[in-house]
mmCIF file of the N, C-alpha and C atoms, coordinates in Angstrom:
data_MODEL
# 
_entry.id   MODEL 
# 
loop_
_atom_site.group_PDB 
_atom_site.id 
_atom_site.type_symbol 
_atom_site.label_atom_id 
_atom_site.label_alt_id 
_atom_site.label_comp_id 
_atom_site.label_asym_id 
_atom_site.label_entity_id 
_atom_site.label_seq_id 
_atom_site.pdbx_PDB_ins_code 
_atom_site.Cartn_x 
_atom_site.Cartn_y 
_atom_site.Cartn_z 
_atom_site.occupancy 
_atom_site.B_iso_or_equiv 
_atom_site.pdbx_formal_charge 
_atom_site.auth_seq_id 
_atom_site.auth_comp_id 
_atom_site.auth_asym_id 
_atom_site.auth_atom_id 
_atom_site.pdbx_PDB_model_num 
ATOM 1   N N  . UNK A 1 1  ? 0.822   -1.193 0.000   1.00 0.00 ? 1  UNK A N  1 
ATOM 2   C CA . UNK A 1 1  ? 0.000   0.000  0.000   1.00 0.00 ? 1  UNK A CA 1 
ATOM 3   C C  . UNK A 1 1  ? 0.867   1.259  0.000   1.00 0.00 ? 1  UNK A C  1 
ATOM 4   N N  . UNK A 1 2  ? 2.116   1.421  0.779   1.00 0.00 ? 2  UNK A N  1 
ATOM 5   C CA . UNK A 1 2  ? 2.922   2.411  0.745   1.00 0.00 ? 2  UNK A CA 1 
ATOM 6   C C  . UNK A 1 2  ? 3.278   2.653  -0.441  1.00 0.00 ? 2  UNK A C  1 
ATOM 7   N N  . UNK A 1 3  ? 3.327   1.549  -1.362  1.00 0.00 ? 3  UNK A N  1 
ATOM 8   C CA . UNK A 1 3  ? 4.305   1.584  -2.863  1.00 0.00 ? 3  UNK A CA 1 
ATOM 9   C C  . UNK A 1 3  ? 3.321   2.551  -3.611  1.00 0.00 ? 3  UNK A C  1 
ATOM 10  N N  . UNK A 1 4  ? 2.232   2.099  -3.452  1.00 0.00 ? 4  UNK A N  1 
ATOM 11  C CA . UNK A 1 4  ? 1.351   2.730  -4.548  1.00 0.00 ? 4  UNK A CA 1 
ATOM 12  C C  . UNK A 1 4  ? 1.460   4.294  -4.011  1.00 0.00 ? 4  UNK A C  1 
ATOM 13  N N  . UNK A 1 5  ? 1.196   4.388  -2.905  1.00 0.00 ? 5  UNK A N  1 
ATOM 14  C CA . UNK A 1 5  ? 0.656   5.894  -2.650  1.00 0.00 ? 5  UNK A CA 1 
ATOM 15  C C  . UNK A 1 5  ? 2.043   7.023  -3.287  1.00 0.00 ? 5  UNK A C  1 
ATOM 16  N N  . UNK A 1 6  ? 3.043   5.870  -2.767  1.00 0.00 ? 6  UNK A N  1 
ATOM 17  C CA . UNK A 1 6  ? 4.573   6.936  -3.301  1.00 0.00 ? 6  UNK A CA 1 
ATOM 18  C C  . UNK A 1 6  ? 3.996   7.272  -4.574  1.00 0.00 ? 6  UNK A C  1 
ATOM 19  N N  . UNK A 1 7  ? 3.386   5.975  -5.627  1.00 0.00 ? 7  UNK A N  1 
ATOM 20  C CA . UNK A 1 7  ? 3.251   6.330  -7.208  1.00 0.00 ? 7  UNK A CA 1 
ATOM 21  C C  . UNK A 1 7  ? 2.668   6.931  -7.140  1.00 0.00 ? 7  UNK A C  1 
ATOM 22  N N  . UNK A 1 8  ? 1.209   7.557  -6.794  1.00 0.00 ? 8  UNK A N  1 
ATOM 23  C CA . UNK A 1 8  ? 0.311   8.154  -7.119  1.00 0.00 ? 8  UNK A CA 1 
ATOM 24  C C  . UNK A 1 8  ? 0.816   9.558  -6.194  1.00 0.00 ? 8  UNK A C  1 
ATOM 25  N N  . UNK A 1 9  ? 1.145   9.862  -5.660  1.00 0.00 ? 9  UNK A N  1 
ATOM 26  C CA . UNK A 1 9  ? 1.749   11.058 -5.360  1.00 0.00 ? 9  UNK A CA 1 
ATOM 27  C C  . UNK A 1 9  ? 3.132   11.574 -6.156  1.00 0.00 ? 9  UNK A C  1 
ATOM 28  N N  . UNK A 1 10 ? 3.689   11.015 -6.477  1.00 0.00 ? 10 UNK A N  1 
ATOM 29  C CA . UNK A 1 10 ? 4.621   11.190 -7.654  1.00 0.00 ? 10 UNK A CA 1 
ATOM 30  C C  . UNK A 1 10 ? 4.047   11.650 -8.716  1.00 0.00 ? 10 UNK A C  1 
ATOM 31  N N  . UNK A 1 11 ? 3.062   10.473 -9.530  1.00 0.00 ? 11 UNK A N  1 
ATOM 32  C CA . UNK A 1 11 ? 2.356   11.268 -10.368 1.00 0.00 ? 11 UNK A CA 1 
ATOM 33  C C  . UNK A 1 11 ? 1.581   12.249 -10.562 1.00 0.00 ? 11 UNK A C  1 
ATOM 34  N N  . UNK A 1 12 ? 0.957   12.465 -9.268  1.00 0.00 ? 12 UNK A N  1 
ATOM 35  C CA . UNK A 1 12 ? 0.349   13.939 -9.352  1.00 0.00 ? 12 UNK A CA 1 
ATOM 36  C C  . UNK A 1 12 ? 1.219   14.829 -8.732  1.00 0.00 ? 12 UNK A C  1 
ATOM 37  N N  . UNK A 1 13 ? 2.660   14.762 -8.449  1.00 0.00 ? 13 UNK A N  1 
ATOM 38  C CA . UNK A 1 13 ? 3.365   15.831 -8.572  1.00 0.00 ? 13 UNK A CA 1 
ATOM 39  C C  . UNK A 1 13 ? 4.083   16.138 -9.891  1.00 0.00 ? 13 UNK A C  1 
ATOM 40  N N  . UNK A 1 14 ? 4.112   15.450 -10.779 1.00 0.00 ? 14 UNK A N  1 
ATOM 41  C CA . UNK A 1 14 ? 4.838   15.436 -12.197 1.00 0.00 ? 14 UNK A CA 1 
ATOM 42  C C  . UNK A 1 14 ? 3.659   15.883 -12.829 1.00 0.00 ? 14 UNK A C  1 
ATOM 43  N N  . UNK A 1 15 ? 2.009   15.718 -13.008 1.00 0.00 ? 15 UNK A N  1 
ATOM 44  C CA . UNK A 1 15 ? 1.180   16.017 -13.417 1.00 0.00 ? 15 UNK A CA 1 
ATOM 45  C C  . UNK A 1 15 ? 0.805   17.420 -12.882 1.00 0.00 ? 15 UNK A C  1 
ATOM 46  N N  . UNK A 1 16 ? 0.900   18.038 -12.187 1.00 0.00 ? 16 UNK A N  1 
ATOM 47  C CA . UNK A 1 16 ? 0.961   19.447 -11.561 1.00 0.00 ? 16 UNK A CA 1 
ATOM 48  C C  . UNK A 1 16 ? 1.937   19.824 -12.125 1.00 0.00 ? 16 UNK A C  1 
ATOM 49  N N  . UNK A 1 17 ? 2.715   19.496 -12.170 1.00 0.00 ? 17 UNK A N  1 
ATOM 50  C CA . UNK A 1 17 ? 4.212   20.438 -12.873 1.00 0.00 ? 17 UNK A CA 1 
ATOM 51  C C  . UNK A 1 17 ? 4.180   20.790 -14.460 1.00 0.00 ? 17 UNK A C  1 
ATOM 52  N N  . UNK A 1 18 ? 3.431   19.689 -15.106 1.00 0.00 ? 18 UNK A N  1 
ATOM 53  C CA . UNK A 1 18 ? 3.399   19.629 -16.190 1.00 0.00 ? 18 UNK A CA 1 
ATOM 54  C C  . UNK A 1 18 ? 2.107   20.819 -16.760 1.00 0.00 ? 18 UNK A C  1 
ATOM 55  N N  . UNK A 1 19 ? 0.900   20.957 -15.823 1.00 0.00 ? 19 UNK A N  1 
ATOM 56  C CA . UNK A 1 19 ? 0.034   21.405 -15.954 1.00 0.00 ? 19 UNK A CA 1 
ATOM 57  C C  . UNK A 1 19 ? 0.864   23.253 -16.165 1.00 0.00 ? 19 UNK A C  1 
ATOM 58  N N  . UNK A 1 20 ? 1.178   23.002 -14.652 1.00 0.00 ? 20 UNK A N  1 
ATOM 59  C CA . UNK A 1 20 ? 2.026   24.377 -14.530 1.00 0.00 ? 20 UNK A CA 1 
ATOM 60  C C  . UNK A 1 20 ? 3.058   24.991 -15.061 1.00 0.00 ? 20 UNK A C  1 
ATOM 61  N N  . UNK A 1 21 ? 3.737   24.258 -16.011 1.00 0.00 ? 21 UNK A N  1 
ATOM 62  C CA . UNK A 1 21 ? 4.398   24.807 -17.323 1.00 0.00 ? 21 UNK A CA 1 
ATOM 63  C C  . UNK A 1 21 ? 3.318   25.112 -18.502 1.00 0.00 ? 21 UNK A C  1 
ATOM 64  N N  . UNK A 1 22 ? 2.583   24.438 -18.666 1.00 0.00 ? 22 UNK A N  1 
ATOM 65  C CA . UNK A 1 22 ? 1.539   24.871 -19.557 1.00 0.00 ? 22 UNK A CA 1 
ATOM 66  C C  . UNK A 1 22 ? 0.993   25.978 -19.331 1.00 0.00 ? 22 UNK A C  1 
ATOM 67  N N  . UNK A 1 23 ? 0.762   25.873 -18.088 1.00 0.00 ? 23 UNK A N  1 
ATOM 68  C CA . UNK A 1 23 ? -0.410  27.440 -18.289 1.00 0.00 ? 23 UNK A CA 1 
ATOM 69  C C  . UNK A 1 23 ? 0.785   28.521 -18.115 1.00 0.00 ? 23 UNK A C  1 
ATOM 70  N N  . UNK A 1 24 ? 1.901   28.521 -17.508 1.00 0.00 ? 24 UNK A N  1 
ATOM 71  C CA . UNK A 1 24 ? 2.884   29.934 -17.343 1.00 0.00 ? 24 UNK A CA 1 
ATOM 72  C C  . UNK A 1 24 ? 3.177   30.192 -19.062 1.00 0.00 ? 24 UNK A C  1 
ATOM 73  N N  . UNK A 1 25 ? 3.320   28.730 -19.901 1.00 0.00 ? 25 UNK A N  1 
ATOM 74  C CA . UNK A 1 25 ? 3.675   29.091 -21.398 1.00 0.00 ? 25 UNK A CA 1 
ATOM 75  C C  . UNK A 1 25 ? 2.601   30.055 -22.015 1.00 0.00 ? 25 UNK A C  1 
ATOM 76  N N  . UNK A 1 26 ? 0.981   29.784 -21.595 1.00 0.00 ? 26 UNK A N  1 
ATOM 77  C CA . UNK A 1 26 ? 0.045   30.319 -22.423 1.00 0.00 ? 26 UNK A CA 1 
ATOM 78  C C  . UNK A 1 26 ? 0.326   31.670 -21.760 1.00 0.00 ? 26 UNK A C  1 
ATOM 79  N N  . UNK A 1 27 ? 0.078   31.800 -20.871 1.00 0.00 ? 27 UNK A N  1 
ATOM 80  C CA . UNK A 1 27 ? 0.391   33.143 -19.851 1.00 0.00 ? 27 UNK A CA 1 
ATOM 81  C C  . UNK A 1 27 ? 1.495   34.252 -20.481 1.00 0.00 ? 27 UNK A C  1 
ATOM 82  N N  . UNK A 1 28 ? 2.335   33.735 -20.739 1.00 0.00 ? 28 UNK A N  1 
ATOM 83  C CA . UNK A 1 28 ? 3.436   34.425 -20.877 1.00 0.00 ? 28 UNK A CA 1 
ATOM 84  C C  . UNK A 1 28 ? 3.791   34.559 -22.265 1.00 0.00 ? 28 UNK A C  1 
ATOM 85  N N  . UNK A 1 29 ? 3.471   34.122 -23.645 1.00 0.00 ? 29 UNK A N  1 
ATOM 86  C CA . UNK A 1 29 ? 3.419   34.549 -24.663 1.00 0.00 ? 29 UNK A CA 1 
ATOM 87  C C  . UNK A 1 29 ? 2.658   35.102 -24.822 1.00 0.00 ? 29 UNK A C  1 
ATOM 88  N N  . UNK A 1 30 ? 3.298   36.366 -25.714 1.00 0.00 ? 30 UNK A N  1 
ATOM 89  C CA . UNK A 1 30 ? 2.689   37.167 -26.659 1.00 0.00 ? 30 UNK A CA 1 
ATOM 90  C C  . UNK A 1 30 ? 2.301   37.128 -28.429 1.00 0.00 ? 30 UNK A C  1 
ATOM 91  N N  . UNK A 1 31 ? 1.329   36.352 -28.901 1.00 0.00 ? 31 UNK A N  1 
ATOM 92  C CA . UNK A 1 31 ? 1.088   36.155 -30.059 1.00 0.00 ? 31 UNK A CA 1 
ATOM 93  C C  . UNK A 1 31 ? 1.541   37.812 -31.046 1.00 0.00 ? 31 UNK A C  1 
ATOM 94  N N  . UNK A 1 32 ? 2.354   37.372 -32.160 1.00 0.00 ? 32 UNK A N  1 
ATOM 95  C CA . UNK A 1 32 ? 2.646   38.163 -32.625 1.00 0.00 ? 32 UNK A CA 1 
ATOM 96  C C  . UNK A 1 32 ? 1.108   39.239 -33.539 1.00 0.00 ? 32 UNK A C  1 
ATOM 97  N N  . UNK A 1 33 ? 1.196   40.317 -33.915 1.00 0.00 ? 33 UNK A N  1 
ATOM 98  C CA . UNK A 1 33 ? 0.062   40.751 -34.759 1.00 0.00 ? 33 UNK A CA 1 
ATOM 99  C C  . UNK A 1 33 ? 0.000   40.587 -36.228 1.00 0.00 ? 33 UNK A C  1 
ATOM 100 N N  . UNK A 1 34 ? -1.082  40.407 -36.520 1.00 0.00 ? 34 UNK A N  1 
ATOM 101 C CA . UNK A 1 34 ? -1.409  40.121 -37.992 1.00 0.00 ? 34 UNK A CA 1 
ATOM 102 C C  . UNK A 1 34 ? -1.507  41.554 -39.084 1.00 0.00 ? 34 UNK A C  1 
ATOM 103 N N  . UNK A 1 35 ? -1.118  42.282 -39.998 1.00 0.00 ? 35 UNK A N  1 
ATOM 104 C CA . UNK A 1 35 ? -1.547  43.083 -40.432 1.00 0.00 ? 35 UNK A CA 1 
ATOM 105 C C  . UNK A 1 35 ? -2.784  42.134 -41.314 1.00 0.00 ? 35 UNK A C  1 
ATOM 106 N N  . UNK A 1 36 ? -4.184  43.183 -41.322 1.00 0.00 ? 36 UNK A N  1 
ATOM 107 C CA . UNK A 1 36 ? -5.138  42.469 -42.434 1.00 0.00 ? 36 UNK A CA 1 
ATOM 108 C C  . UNK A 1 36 ? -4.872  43.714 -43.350 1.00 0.00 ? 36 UNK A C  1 
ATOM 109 N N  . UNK A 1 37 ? -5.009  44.631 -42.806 1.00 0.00 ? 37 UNK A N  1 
ATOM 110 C CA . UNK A 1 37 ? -5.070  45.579 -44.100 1.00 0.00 ? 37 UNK A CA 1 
ATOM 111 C C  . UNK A 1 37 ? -3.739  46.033 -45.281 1.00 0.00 ? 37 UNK A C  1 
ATOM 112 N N  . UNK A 1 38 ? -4.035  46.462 -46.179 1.00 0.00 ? 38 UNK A N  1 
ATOM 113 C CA . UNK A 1 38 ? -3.179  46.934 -46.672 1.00 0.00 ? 38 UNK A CA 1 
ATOM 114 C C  . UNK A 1 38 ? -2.771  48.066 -46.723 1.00 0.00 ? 38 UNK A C  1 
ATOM 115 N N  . UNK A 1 39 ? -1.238  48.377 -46.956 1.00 0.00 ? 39 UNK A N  1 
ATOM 116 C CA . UNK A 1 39 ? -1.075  50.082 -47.282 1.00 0.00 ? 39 UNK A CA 1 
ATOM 117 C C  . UNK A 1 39 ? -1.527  50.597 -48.687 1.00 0.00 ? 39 UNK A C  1 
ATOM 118 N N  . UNK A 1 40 ? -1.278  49.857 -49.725 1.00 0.00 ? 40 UNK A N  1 
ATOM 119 C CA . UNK A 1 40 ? -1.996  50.379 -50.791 1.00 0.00 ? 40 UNK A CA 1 
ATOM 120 C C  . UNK A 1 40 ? -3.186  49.433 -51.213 1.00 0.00 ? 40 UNK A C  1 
ATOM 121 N N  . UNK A 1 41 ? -4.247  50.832 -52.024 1.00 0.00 ? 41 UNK A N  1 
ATOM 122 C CA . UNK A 1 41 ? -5.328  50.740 -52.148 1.00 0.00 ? 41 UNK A CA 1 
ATOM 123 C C  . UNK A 1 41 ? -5.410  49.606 -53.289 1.00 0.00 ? 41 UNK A C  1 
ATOM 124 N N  . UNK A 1 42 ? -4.786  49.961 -53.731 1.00 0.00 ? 42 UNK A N  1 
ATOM 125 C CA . UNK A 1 42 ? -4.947  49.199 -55.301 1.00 0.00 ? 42 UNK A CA 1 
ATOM 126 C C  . UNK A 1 42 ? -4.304  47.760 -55.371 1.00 0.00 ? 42 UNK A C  1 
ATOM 127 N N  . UNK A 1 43 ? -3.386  47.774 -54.274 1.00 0.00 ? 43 UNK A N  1 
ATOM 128 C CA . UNK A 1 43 ? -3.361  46.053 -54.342 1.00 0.00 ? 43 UNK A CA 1 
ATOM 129 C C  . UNK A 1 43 ? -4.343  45.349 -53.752 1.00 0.00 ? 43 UNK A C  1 
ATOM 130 N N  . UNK A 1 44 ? -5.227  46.189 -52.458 1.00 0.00 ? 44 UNK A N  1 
ATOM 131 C CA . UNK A 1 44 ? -6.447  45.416 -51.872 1.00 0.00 ? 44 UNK A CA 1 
ATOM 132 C C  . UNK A 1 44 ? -7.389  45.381 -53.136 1.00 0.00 ? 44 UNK A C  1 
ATOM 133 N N  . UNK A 1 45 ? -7.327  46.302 -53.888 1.00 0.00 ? 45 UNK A N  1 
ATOM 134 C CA . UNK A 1 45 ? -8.457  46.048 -55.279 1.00 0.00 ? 45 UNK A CA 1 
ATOM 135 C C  . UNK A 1 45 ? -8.523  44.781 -55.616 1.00 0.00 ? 45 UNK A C  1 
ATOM 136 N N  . UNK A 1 46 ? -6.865  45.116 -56.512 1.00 0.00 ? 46 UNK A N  1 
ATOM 137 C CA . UNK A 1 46 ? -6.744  43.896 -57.168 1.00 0.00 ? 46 UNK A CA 1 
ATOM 138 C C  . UNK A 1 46 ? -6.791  42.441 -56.470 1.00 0.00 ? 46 UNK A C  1 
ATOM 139 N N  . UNK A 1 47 ? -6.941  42.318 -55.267 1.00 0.00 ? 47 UNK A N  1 
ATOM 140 C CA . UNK A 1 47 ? -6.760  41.116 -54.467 1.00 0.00 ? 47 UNK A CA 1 
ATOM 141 C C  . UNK A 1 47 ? -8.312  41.076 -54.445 1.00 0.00 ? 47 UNK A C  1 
ATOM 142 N N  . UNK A 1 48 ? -9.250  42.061 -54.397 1.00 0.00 ? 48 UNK A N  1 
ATOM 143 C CA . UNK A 1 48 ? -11.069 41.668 -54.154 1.00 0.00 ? 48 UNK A CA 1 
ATOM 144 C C  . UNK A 1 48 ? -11.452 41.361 -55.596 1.00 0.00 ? 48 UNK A C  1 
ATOM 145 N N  . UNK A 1 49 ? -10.935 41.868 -56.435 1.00 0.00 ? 49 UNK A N  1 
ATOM 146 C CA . UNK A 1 49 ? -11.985 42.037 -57.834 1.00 0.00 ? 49 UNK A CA 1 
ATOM 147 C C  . UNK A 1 49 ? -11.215 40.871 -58.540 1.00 0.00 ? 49 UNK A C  1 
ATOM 148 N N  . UNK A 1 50 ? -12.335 40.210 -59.329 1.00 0.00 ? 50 UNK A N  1 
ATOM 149 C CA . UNK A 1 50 ? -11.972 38.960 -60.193 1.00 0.00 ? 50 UNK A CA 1 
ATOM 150 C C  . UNK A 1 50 ? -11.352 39.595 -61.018 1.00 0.00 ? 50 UNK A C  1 
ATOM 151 N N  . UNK A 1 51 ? -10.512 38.325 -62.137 1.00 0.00 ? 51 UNK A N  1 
ATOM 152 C CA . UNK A 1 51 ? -10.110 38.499 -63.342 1.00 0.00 ? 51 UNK A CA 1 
ATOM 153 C C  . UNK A 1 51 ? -10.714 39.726 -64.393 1.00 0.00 ? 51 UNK A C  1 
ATOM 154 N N  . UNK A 1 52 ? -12.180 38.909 -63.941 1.00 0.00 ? 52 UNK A N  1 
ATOM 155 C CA . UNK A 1 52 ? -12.722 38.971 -65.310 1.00 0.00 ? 52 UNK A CA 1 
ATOM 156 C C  . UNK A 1 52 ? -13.202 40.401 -65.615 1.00 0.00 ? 52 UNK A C  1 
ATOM 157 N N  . UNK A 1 53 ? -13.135 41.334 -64.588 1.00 0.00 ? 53 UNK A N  1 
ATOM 158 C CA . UNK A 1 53 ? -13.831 42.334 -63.920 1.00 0.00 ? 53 UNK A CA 1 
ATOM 159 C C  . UNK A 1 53 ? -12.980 43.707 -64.274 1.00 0.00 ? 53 UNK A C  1 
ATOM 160 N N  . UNK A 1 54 ? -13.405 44.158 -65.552 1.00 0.00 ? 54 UNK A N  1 
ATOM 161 C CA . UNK A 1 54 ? -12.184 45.993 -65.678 1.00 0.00 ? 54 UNK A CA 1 
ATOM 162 C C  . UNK A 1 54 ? -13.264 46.617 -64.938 1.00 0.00 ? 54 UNK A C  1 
ATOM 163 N N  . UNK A 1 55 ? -12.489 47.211 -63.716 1.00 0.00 ? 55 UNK A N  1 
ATOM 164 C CA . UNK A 1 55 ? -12.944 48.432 -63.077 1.00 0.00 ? 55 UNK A CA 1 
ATOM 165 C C  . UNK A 1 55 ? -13.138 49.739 -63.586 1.00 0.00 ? 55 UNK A C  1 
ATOM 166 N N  . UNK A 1 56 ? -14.045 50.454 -63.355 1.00 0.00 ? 56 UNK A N  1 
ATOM 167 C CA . UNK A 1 56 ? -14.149 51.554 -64.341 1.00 0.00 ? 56 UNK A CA 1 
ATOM 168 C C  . UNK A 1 56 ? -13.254 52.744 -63.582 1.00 0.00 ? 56 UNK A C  1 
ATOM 169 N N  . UNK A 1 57 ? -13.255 54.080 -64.449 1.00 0.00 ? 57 UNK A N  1 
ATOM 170 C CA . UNK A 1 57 ? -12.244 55.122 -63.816 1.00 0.00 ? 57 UNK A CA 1 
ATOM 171 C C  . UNK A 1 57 ? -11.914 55.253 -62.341 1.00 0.00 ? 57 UNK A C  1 
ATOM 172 N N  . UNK A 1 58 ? -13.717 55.630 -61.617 1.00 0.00 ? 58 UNK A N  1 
ATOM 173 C CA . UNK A 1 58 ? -13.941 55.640 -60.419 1.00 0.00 ? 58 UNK A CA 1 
ATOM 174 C C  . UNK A 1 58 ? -14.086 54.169 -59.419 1.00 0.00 ? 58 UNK A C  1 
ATOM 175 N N  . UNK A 1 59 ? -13.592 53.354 -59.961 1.00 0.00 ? 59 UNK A N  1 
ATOM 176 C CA . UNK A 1 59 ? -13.837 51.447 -59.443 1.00 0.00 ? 59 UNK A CA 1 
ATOM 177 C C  . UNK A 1 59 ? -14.735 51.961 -58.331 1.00 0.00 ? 59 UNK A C  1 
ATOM 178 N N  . UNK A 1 60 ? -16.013 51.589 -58.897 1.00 0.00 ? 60 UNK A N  1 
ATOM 179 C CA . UNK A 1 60 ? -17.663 51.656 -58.129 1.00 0.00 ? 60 UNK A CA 1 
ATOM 180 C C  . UNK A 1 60 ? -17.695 50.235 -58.060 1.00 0.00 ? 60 UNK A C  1 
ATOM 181 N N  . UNK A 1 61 ? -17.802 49.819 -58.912 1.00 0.00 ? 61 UNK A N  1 
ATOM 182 C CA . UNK A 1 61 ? -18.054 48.286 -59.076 1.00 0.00 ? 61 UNK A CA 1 
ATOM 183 C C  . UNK A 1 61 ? -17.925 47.608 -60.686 1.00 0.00 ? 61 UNK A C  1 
ATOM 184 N N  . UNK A 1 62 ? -18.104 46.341 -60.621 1.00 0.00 ? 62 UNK A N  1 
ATOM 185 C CA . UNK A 1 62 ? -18.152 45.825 -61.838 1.00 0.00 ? 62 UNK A CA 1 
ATOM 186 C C  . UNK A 1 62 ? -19.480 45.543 -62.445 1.00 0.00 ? 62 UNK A C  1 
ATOM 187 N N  . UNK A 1 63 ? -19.658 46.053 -63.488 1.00 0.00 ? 63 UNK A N  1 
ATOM 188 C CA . UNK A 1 63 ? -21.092 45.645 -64.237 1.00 0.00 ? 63 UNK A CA 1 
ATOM 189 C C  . UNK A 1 63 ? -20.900 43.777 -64.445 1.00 0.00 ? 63 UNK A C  1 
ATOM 190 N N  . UNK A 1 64 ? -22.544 44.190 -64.289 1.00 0.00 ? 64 UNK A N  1 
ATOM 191 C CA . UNK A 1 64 ? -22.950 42.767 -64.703 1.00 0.00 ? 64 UNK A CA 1 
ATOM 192 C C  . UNK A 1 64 ? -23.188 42.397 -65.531 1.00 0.00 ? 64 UNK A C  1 
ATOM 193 N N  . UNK A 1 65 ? -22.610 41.415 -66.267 1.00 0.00 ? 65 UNK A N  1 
ATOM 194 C CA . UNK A 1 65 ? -22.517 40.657 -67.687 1.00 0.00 ? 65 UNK A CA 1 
ATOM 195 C C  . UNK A 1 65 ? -23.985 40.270 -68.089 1.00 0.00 ? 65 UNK A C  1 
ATOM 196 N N  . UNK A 1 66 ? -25.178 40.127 -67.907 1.00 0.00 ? 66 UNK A N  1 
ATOM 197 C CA . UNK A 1 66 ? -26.352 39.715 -68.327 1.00 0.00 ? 66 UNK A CA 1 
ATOM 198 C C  . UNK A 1 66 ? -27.454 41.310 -68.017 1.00 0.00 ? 66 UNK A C  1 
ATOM 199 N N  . UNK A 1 67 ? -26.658 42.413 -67.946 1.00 0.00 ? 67 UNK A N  1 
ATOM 200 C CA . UNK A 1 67 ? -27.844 43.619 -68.338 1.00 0.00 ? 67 UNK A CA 1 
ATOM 201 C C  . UNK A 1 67 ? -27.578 44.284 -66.911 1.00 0.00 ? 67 UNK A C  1 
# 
């Protein structure tokens, strides 16, 4: 009976430890930032508007092919 309890107190001291590196890791990083936007306008264009699509002077939008 002594044997076991050593194990099972062992393991929940290695299982606490393990826990407790985990959470100080989440804790303590800082996820870097994402830019979404862009600095220029016209590459976010060209990244929204299809191929198929010439923007007009003022790029309002693209007409629709059926009227």
């Amino acid at each position: 009976m002594k044997f076991e309890s050593l194990i099972l107190a062992a393991l929940f001291v290695a299982c606490f430890g393990v826990c407790a590196l985990v959470m100080g890791a989440m804790l303590k990083t800082t996820p870097t930032s994402v830019q979404l936007a862009s600095t220029s306008k016209t590459a976010a264009v060209a990244l929204v508007a299809p191929a198929s699509c010439s923007l007009p002077a003022d790029a309002a939008a693209c007409p629709l092919a059926n009227g």
